[in-house]
C-alpha positions as CSV (number, residue, x, y, z in Angstrom):
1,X,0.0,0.0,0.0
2,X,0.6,3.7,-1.1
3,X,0.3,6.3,2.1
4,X,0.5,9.7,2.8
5,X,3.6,9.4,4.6
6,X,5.4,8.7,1.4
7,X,3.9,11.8,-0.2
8,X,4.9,13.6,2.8
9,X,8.4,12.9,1.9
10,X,8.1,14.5,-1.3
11,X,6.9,18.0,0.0
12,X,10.3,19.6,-0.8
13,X,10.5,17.9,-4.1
14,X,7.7,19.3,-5.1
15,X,7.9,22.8,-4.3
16,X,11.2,23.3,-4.9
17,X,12.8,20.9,-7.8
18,X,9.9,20.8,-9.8
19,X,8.9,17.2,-9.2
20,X,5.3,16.7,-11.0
21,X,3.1,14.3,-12.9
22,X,3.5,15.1,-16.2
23,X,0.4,13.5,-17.5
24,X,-2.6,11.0,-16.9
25,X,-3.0,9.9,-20.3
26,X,-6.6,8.3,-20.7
27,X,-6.8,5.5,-23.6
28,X,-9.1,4.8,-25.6
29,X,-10.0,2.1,-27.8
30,X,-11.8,3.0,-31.1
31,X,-12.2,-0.3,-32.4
32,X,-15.8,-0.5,-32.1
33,X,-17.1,3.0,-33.4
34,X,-15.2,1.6,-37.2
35,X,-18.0,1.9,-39.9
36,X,-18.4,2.4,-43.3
37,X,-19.9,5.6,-43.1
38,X,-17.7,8.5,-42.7
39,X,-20.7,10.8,-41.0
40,X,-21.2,7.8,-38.4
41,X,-17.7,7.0,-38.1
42,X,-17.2,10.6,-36.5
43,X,-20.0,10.7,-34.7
44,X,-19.4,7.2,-32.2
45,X,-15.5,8.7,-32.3
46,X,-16.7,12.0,-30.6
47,X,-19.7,10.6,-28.2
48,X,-17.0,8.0,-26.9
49,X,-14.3,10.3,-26.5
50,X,-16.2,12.7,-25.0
51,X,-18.3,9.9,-22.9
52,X,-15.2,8.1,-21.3
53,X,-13.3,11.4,-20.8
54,X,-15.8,14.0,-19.5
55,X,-14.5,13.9,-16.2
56,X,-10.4,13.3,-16.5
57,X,-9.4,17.2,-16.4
58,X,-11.4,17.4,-13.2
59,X,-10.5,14.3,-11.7
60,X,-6.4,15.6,-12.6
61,X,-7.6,18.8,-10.3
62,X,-8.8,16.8,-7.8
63,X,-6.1,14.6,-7.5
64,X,-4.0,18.2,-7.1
65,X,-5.5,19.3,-4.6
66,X,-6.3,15.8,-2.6
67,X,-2.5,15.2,-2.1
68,X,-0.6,18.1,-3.5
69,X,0.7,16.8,-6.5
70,X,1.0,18.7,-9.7
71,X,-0.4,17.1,-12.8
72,X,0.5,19.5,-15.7
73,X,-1.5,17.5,-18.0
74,X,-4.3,15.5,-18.7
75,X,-4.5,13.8,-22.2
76,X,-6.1,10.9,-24.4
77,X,-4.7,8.5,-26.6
78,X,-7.1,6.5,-29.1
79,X,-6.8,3.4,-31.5
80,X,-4.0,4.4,-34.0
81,X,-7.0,6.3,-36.7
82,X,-5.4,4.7,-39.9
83,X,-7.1,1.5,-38.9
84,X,-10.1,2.9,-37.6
85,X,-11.0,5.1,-40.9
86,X,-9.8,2.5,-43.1
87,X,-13.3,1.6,-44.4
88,X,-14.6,4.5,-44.2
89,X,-12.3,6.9,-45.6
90,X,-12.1,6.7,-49.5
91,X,-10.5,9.8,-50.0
92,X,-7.6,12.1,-47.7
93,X,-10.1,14.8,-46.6
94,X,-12.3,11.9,-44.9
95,X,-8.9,11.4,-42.6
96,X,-8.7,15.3,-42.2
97,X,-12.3,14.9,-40.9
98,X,-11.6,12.6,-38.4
99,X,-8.9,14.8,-37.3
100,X,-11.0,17.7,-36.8
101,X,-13.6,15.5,-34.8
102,X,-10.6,14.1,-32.6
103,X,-9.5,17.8,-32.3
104,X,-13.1,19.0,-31.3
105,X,-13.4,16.5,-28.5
106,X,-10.4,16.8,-27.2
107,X,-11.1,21.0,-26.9
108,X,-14.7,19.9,-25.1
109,X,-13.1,17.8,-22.5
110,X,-10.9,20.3,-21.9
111,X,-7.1,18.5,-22.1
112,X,-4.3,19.6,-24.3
113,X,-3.3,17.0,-26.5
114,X,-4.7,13.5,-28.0
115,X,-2.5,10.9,-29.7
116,X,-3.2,8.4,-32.2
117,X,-3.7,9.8,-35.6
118,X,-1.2,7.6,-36.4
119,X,-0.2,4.6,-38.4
120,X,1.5,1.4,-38.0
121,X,3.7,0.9,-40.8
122,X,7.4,-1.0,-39.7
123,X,6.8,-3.9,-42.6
124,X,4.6,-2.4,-45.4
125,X,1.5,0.0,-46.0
126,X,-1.9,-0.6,-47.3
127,X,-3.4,1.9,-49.6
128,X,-5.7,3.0,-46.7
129,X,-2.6,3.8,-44.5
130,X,-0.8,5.8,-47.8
131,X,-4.0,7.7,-47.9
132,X,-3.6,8.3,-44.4
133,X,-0.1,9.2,-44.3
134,X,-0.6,11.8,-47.0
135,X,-3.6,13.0,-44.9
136,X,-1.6,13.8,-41.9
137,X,0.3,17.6,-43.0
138,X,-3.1,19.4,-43.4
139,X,-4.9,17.3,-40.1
140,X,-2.0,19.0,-38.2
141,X,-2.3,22.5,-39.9
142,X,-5.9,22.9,-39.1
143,X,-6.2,21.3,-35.8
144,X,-4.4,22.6,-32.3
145,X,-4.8,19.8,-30.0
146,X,-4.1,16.6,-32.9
147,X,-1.0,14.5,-32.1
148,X,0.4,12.2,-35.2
149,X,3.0,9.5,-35.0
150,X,3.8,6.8,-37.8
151,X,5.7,3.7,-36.6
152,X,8.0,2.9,-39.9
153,X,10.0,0.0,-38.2
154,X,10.8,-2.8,-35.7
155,X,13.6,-5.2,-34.5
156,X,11.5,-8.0,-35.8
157,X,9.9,-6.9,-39.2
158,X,13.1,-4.4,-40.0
159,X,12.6,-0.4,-41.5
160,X,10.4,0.6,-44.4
161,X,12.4,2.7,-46.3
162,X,8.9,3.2,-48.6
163,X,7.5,4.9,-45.2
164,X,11.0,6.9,-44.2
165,X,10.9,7.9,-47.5
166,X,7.6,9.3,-47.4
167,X,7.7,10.4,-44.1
168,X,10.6,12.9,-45.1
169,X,8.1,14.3,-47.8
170,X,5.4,14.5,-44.8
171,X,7.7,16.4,-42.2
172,X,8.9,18.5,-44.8
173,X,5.3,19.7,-46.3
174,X,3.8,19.7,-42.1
175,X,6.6,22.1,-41.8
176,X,5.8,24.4,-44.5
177,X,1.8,24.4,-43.7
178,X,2.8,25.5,-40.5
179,X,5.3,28.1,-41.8
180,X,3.7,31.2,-40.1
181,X,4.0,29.5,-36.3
182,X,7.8,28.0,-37.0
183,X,6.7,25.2,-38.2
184,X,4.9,24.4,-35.5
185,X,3.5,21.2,-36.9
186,X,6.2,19.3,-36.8
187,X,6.4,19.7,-32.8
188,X,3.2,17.2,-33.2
189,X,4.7,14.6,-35.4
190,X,6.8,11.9,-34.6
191,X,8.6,8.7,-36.7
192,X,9.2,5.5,-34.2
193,X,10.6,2.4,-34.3
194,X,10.2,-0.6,-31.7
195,X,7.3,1.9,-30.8
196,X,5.0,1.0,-27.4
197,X,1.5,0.3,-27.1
198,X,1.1,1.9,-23.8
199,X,3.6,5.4,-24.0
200,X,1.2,7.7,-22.1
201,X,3.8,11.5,-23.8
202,X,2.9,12.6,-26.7
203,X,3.9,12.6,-29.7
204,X,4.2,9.3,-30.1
205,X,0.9,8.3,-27.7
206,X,-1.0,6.0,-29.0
207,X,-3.5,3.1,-28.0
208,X,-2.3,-0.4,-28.9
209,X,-4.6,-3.0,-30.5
210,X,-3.5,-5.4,-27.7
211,X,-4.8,-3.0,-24.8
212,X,-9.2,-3.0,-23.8
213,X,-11.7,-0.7,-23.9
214,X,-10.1,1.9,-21.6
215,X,-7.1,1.9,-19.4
216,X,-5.3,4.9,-17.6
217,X,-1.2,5.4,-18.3
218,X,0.8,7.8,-16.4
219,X,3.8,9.8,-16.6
220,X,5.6,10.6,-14.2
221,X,8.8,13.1,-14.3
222,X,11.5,14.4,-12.0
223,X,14.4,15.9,-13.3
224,X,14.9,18.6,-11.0
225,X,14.8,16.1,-8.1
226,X,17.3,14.2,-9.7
227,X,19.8,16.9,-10.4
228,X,19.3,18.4,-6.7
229,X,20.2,14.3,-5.7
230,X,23.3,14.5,-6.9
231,X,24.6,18.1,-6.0
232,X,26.3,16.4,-3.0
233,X,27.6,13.3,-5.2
234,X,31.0,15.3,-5.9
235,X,33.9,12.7,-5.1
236,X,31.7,9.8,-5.1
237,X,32.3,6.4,-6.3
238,X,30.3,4.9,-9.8
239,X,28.4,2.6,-7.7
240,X,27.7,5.4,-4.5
241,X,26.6,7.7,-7.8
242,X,24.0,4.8,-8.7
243,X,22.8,4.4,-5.8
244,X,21.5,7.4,-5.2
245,X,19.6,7.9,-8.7
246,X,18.1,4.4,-7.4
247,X,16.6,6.0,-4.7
248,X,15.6,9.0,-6.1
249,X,13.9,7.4,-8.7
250,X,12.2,4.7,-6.4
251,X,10.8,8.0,-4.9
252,X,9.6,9.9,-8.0
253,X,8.2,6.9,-9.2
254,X,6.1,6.1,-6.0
255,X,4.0,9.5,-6.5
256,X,3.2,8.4,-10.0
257,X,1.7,5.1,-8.7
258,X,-0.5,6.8,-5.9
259,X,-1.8,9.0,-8.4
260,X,-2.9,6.5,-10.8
261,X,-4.5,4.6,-8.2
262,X,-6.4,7.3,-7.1
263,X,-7.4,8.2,-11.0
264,X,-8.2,5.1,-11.9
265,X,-10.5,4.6,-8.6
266,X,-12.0,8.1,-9.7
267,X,-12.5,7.0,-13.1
268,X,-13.7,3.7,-13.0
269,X,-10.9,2.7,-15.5
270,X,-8.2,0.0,-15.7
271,X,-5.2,1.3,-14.3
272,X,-2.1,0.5,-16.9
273,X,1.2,1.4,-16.8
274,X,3.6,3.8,-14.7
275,X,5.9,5.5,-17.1
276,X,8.7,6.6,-14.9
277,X,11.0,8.6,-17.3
278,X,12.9,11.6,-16.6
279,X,10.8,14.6,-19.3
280,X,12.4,17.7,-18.8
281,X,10.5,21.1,-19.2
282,X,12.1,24.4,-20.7
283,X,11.6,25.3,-16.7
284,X,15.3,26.5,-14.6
285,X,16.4,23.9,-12.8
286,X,14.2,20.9,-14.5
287,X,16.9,19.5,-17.1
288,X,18.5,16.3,-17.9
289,X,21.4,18.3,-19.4
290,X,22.0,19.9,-15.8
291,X,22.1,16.3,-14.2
292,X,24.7,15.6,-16.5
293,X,26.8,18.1,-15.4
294,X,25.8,17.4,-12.0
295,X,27.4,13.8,-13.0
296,X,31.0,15.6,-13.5
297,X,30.5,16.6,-17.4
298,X,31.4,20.6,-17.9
299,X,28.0,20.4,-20.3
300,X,26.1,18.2,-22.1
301,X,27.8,17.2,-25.2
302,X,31.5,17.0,-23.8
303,X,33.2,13.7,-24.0
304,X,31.4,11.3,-21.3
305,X,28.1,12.4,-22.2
306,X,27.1,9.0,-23.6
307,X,28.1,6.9,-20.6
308,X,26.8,9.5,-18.2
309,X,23.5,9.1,-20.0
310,X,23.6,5.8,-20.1
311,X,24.1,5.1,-16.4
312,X,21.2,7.9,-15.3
313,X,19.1,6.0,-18.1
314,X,19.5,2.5,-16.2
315,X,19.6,3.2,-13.2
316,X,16.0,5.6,-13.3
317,X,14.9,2.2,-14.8
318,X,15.8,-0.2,-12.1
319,X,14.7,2.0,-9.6
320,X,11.3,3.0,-10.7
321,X,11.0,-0.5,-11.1
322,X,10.3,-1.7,-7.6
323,X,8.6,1.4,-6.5
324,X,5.4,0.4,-8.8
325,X,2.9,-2.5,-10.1
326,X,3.1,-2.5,-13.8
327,X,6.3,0.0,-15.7
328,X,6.1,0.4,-19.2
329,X,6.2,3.1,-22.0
330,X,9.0,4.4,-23.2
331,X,10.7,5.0,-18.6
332,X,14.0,6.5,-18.7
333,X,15.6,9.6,-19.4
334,X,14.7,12.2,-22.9
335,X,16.4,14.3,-24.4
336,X,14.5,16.9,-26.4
337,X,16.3,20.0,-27.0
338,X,13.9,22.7,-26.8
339,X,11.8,21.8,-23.8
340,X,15.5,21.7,-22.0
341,X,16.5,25.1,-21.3
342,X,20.7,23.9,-20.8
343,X,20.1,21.4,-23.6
344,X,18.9,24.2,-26.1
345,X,21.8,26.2,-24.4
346,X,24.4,23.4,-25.1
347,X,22.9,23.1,-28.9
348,X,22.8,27.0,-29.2
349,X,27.0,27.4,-27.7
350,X,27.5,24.5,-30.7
351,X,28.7,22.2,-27.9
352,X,26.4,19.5,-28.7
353,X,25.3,18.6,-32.3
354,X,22.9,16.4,-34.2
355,X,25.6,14.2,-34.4
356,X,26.2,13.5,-30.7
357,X,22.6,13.6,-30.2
358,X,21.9,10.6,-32.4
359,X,24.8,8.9,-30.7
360,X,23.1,9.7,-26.9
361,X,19.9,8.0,-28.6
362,X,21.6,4.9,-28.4
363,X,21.2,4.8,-24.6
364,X,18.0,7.3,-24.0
365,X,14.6,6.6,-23.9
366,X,13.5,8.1,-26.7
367,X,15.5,9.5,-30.0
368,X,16.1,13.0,-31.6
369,X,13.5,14.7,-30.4
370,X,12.6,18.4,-30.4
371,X,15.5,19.2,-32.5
372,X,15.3,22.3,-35.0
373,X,16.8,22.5,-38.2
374,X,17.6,24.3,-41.4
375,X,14.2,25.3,-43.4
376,X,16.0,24.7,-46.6
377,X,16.5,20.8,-45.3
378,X,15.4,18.5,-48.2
379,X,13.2,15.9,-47.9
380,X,15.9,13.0,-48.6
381,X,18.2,14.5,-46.0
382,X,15.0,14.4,-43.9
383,X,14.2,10.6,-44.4
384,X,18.0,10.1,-44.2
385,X,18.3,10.8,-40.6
386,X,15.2,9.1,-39.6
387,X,16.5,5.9,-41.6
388,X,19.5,6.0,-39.3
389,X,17.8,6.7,-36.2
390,X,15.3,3.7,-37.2
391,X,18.7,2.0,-37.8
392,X,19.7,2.2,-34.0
393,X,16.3,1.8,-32.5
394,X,16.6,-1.9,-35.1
395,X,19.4,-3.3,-34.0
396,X,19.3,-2.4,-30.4
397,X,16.2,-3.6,-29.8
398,X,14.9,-0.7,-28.0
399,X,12.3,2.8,-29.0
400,X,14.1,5.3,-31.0
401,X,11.8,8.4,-32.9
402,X,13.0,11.5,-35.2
403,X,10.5,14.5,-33.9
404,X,12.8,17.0,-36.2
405,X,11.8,20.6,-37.1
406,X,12.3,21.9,-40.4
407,X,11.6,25.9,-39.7
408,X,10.6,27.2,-42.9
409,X,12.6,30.5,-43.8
410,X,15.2,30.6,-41.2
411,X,18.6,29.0,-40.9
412,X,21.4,28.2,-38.5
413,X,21.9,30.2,-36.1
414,X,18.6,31.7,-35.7
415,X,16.0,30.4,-32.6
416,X,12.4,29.2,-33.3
417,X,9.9,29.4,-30.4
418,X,6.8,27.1,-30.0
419,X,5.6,28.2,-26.4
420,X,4.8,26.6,-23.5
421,X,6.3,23.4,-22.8
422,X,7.2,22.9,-26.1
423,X,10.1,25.7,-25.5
424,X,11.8,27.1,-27.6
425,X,15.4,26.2,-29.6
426,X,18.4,27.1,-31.4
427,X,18.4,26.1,-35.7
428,X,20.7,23.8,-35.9
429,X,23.0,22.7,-38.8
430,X,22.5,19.1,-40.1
431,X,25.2,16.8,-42.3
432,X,26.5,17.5,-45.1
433,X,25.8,14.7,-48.1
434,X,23.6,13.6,-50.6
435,X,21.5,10.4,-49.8
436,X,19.0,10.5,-52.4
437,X,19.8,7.6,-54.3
438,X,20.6,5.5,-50.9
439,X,16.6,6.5,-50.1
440,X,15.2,6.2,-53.2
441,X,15.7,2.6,-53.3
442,X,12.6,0.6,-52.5
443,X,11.6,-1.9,-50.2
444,X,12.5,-2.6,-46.6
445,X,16.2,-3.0,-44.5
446,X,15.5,-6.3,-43.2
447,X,15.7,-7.6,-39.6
448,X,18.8,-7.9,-37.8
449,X,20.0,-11.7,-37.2
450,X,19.1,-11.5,-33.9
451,X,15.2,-10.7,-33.9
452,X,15.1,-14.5,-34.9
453,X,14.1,-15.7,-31.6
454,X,10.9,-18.1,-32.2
């Protein structure tokens, strides 16, 4: 059992190192509103979205003021909508539609985001997912609250370069429909590989075809707590230095479980999974760049930055661990570069590059994420980094994603600002090289040798 007392221990983290839940995601299954009619379609989409989640903004505000606890947001995550409008939808507009409905319900139930207008791609795609993949660059231009992810590979199926391929085109044409807000779009779109069912952060959120009806997933996120940790870990050993992020996280993690008790209770739902990750916010003092320097590194980026990474990664895992029920999503430590205020700082100094991000991805959570570029990027160059990304994520066996922000009309050097926790970063430069013919070849990268497990 969960008890106060444990909450009471968390006062200070709270108030002062920005310790919060950074979202009860509420999921929603979609598979039985699928019809051949588009008008009907939209209509069971919005009554059951706005049935099941009527009460989850207030139930977050209880739960804030019942034990203290900030929840910055509460969200939804449906049946990824390329299955669900596949009957229905017989031309793109029809998958713009169901945007706008998603969009519409999530404004009348009051949360900020919803994932799931997204597609499961990693082997091939049907002509209904194509449609929906060239549907997805106007749905995010004319909707606010619409997340989109498309999954384009896996360690066991290998990468669809057909879908990186495409996908470049996509980011690159989001990006310039959403010229007038730097390309704000793209902040809303994410490629994955070895992606979850049950990641409760957008962009990537989505509800897996495994999961039921309904289920609660929630976030939970401490970087601040973390960094404060380890301001008295100067002149400790490796394994003193771990166990202290242990405990820490083992902490953090316990506030996320009470809290999805109690929403679940409040909800009548299924609880699911505690994602324990580390999620910094562009907030002082709230940045996984700062624990790294915390760690002994002079900033994020200098040599050491991948094994300090990798030790905070696994040791927030096997910590959070024992302090809940049921861990999954994507639990460990991101690295977005605008909604980190040192990271953006690091990227803006030119002390950390796209180059050394992709190699931190190797031992995050997550991938390149949040990471703003050139406007004039092409759309090979584009699908080139998300083909290696999807590389890493392959043969690893773990989640990688490419959230990249081509910022129509400005270049290096300049800063593009997206608000709120979003942030705000420096344009960074990307490698030099044509890959066009490399991406222009069809088919898929098969599987690695070692997804042969059966």
């Amino acid at each position: 059992m969960i008890n106060l007392y444990e909450v009471s221990q968390t006062n200070h983290m709270i108030e002062s190192e920005n310790l919060d839940v950074r979202t009860i995601t509420l999921g929603i299954s979609l598979t039985d509103c699928i019809s051949d009619s588009i008008d009907v379609l939209c209509k069971r989409i919005y009554d059951k979205i706005t049935r099941l989640g009527r009460d989850l903004v207030k139930t977050g505000e209880e739960i804030e003021k019942e034990f203290g606890i900030p929840v910055v947001n509460k969200r939804v995550s449906v049946t990824p909508i390329a299955l669900v409008g596949a009957s229905a939808c017989k031309v793109e507009e029809d998958y713009v539609r169901i945007a706008k409905t998603l969009d519409k319900a999530a404004q009348d139930i009051g949360i900020n985001f919803i994932g799931g207008y997204s597609a499961l791609v990693p082997k091939a795609m049907t002509p209904a997912e194509e449609m929906f993949i060239r549907s997805i660059p106007k749905a995010l231009s004319v909707t606010e609250c619409v997340c989109s992810s498309v999954v384009a590979g896996s360690t066991r199926t290998g990468i669809n370069m057909d879908a990186v391929r495409v996908m470049g085109r996509i980011v690159r044409k989001t990006a310039e429909l959403t010229a007038a807000e730097d390309s704000i779009g793209c902040a809303k779109l994410v490629v994955l590989c070895n992606a979850p069912d049950d990641n409760p952060f957008m962009a990537g959120s989505f509800l897996g075809v495994t999961e039921g009806d309904s289920v609660i997933n929630v976030g939970v996120s401490g970087p601040g707590v973390v960094r404060h940790a380890l301001e008295g870990a100067h002149g400790m050993s490796f394994a003193e230095l771990c166990d202290m992020i242990k405990k820490t996280a083992f902490k953090i993690t316990r506030v996320g479980q009470l809290v999805a008790g109690r929403a679940c209770e409040m909800l009548d739902v299924p609880m699911g999974i505690i994602d324990l990750s580390l999620a910094p916010t562009p907030a002082v003092g709230d940045s996984i760049a700062d624990i790294l320097t915390e760690m002994g590194l002079e900033h994020a980026g200098a040599p050491g930055t991948t094994a300090a990474l990798a030790l905070l990664n696994d040791q927030v895992k096997k910590g959070g661990v024992m302090a809940a029920s049921y861990v999954g999503g994507l639990s460990g430590a991101f690295i977005p570069v605008s909604e980190d205020a040192s990271m953006a700082l690091s990227a803006a100094n030119g002390t950390i590059s796209i180059e050394k991000l992709e190699a931190m991805t190797c031992v995050c959570s997550v991938g390149l994420d949040m990471i703003a570029i050139p406007g004039d990027t092409s759309e090979t160059t584009l699908s080139g980094i998300m083909a290696d990304e999807m590389a890493i994520g392959m043969v690893n066996g773990k989640t990688t994603a490419v959230r990249i922000i081509p910022v129509i009309g400005k270049k290096a050097g300049e800063r593009a600002h997206f608000g709120g926790l979003l942030g705000d970063a420096p344009i960074i430069p990307v490698g030099k090289g044509d890959c066009s013919e490399f991406i222009g070849r069809n088919g898929r990268i098969p599987a690695p040798i070692h997804s042969f497990k059966n």
